[in-house]
C-alpha positions in Angstrom: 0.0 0.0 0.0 1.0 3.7 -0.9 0.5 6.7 1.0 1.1 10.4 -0.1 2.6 12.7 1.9 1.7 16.3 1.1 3.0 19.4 3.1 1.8 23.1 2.1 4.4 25.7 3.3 3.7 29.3 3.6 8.1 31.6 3.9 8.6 35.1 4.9 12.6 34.8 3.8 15.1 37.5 5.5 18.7 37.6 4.2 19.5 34.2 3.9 17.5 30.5 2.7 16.1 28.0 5.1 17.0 24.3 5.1 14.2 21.6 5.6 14.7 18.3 6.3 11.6 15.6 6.2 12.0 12.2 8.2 9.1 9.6 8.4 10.1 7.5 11.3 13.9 6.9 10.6 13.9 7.3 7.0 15.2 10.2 5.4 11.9 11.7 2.3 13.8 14.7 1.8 16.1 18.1 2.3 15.3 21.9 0.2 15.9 25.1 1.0 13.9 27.6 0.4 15.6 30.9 -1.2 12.5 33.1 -1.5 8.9 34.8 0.0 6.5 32.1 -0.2 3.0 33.7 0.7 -0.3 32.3 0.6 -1.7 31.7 -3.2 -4.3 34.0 -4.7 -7.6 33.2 -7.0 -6.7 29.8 -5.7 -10.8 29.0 -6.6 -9.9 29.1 -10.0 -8.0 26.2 -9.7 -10.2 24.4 -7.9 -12.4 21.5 -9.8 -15.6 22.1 -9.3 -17.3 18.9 -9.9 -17.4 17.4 -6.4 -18.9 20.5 -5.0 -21.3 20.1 -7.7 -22.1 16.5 -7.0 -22.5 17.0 -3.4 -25.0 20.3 -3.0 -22.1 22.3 -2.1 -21.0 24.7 -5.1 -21.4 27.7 -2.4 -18.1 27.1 -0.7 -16.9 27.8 -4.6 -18.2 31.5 -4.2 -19.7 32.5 -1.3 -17.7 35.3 0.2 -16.5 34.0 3.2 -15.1 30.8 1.8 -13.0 32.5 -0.7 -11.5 34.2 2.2 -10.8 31.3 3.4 -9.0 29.9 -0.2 -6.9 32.9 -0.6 -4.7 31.3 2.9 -4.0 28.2 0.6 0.1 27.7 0.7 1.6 28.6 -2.6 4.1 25.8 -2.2 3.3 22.0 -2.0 6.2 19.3 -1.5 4.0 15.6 -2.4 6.1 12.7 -1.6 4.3 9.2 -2.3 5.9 7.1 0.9 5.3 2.4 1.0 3.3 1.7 3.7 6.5 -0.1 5.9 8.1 3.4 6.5 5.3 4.9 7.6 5.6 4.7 11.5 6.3 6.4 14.3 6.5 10.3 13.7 6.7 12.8 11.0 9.5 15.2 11.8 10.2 18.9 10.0 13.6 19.9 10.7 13.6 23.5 9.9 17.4 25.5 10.2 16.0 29.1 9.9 18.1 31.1 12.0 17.8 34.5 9.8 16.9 37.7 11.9 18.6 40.9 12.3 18.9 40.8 16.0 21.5 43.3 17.9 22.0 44.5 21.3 18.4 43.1 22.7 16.3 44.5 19.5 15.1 42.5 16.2 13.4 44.5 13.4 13.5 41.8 10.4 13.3 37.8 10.8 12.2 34.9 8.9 9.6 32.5 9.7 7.6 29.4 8.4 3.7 28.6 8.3 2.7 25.4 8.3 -0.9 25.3 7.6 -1.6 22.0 5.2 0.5 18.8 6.6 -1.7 15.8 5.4 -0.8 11.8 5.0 -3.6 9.7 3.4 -4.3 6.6 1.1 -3.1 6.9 -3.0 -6.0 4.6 -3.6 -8.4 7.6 -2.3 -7.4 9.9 -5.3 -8.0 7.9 -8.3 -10.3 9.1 -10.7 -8.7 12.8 -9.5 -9.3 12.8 -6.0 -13.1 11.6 -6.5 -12.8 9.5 -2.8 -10.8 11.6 -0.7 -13.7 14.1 -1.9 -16.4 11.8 -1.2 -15.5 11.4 2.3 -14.6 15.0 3.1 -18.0 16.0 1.7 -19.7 12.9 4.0 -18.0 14.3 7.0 -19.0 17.9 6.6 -22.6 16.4 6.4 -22.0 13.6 9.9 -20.2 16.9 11.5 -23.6 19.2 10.6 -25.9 16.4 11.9 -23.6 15.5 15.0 -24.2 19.4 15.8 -27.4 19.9 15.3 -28.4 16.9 17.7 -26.1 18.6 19.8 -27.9 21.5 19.8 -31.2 20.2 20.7 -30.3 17.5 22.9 -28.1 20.5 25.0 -29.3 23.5 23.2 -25.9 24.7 22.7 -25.3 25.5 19.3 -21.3 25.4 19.2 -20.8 26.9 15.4 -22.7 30.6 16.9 -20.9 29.9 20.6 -17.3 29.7 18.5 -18.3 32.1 15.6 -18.1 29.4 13.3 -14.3 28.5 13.2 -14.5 25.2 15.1 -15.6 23.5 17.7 -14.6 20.9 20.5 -13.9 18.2 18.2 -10.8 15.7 17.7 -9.0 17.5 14.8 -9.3 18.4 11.5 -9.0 15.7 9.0 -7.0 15.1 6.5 -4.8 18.1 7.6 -3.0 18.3 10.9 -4.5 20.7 13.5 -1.4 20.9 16.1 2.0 19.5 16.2 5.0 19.6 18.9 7.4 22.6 18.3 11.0 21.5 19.9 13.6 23.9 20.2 17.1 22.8 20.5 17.7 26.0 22.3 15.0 27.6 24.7 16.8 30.5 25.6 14.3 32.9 23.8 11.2 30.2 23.7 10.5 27.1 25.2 9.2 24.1 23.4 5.3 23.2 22.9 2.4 22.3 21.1 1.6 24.8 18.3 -0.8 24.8 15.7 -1.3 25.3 11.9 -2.1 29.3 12.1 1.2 29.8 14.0 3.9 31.7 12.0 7.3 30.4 13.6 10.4 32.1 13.1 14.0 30.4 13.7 15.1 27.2 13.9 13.1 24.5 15.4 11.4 20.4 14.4 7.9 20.2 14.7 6.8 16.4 15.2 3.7 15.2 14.3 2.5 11.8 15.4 1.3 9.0 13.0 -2.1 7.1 14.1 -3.4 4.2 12.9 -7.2 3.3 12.8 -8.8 0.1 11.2 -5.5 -0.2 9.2 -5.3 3.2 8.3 -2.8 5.6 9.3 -2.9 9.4 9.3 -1.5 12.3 11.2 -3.0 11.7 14.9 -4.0 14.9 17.7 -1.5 15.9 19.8 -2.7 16.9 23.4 -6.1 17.6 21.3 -9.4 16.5 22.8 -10.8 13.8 21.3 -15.3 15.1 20.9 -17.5 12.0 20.5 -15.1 10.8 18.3 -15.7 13.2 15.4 -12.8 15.2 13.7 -13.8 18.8 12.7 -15.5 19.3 9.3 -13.4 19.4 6.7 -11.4 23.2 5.4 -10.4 24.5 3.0 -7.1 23.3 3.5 -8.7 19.9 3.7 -10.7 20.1 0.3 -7.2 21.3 -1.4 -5.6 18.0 -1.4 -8.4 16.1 -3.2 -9.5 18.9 -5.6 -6.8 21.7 -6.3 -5.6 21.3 -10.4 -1.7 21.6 -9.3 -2.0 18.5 -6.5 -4.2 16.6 -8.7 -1.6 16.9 -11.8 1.0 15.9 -9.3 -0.5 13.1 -7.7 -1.4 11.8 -11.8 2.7 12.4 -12.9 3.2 10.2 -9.9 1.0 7.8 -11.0 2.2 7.8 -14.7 5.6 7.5 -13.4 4.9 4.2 -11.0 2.8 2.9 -13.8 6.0 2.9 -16.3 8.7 1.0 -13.6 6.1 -1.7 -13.4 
């Protein structure tokens, strides 16, 4: 079995490049540096297949105002690595060397720093037929989430979505996408170590480990210190709905399959 490993990086870049290295348990996936601003894509909807939103009643999230908000903080850059399913154990670590500020005599005007708001392992069989799956299930989650809530609501008349302005709620995580990861510093002289999560902007250098889960022999990118809501994950983003339905993943994950296809 195959698994792809997708990571979405957002880089403020200050004077020098940043080195990332990528370890899945103890194998090495990869090491880049990063010589330039990254920010977060624009008129990332135009890039987005519509057909699943289509299928599922949900073609709104394509253009209603404060979803495109939401698709204009999609990463610009994606590394996809397709990992075999013996490697995948144990913990995903980020090594990040990013030590670029301008810091003299107590006072720092200019640094870099890394975002790391789409960090996602599923399946390769769940984007065949251009992510039509990994779609299916997103869009059946949003819909368990919705009625999950609304029992909620009239079982304990709390209605979370008003109580938390409609950016989550207590639930496990999101899903496919990690919520929060461990930040470890090798140094703590200037911050200690600690759970962080995918809206934090990081400067300097630092891992961030993420743990890897498996569930009815599946394995994804488990909570860390998260709190696990009637065993429901949070409905599925933005950042979620990129990885099964954004043109420049989909074209990736196809090369990769055209690629494996012509070994064999």
């Amino acid at each position: 079995m195959k698994y792809f490993l997708v990571i979405g990086i957002e880089y403020k870049f200050y004077r020098n490049p940043a080195y990332i290295t990528i370890h899945v348990g103890n194998h090495f996936i990869d090491t880049f540096k990063l010589e330039k601003d990254f920010p977060p894509a624009t008129d990332i909807v135009k890039q987005i297949d519509p057909k699943y939103y289509k299928k599922h009643g949900k073609a709104h999230r394509l253009t209603r105002a404060d979803w495109i908000e939401r698709w204009n903080n999609i990463p610009s850059l994606f590394k996809v690595y397709e990992i075999d399913d013996s490697v995948v154990d144990g913990k995903l670590i980020i090594k990040v060397e990013n030590s670029n500020t301008d810091y003299t005599n107590g006072f720092m005007k200019n640094n870099s720093h890394i975002k790391l708001p789409i960090v996602a392992l599923f399946q390769k069989k769940l984007i065949k037929n251009r992510g039509e799956k990994l779609m299916d299930m997103m869009m059946k989650l949003d819909d368990d989430v919705d009625r999950h809530l609304i029992m909620n609501e009239l079982i304990y008349g709390v209605d979370w979505r008003k109580t938390n302005k409609g950016l989550s709620y207590p639930g496990k995580q999101r899903w496919y996408c990690a919520d929060v990861f461990y930040m470890r510093r090798k140094d703590e002289m200037y911050e200690k170590s600690g759970t962080r999560n995918f809206r934090w902007y990081i400067g300097g250098s630092f891992t961030a480990e993420f743990d890897i889960t498996k569930i009815h022999a599946t394995k994804y990118i488990g909570p860390v210190n998260d709190v696990e809501w009637a065993r429901f994950p949070r409905s599925a983003s933005a950042c979620d709905y990129v990885l099964g339905s954004f043109e420049q993943l989909l074209n990736i994950y196809d090369e990769d399959q055209r690629s494996n296809n012509t070994k064999n």
